[in-house]
C-alpha positions, 0 to 999 in steps of 0.5 A, spaced: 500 500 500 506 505 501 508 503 494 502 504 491 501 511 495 509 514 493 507 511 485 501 514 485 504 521 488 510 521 483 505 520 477 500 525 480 505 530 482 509 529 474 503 526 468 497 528 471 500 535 473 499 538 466 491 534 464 488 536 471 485 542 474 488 544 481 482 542 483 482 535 481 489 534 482 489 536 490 483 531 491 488 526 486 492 528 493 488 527 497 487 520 495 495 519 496 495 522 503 490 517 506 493 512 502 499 513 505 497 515 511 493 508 512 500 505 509 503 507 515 497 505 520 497 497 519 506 497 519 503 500 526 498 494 526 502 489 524 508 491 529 504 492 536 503 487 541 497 490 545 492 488 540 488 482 540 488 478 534 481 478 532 482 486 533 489 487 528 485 482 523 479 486 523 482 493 523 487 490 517 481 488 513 476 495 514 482 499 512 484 495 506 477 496 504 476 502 506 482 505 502 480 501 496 473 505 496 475 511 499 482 512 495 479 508 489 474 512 488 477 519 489 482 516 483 478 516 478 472 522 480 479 526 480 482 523 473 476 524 468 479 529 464 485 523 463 480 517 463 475 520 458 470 517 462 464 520 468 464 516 473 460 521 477 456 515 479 461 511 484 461 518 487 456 515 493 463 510 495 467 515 497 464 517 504 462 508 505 470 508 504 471 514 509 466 511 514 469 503 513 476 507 515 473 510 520 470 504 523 477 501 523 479 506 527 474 505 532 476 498 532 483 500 534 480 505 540 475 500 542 481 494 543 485 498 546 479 502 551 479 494 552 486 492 554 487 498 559 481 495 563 
């Protein structure tokens, strides 16, 4: 996912710089940042000890879902322009993605409320 997300960054800072608005390209962005920043969030999963199993396992699995919904879809509402094709009608999958992430964080804040009791 963090090889994604620097790939994704160069390509949208160096081809797409001249064929997207400001607009789309900070959007494309933002994409890349969540995606790396959820990169990061299970290296941190995968190296803690604190957490259960069952939780690290759930948190792994909304957030790969979450990114590939929320990230995916930002990609490719921002690159219209390049793909040639609308696809204004996922637009209503990129807030189910946030919300997915979301409940992966949740899932991290519960276990550890949990593990501190």
């Amino acid at each position: 996912m963090g090889i994604t997300a620097i790939i994704l960054g160069a390509f949208g800072a160096h081809a797409l710089k001249k064929l997207l608005s400001g607009d789309q390209l900070n959007a494309f962005e933002t994409g890349v940042k969540y995606q790396m920043y959820h990169a990061l969030f299970l290296l941190f999963l995968g190296v803690n000890s604190f957490l259960s199993q069952k939780a690290k396992k759930m948190i792994f699995q909304l957030v790969i879902f979450g990114v590939i919904f929320f990230c995916g879809s930002i990609y490719l509402l921002s690159t219209k322009p390049v793909m040639g094709i609308d696809f204004k009608f996922i637009g209503i999958v990129t807030p189910v993605g946030g919300v997915i992430l979301i409940a992966a964080w949740s899932v991290l804040l519960w276990d550890v409320w949990k593990a501190k009791r």
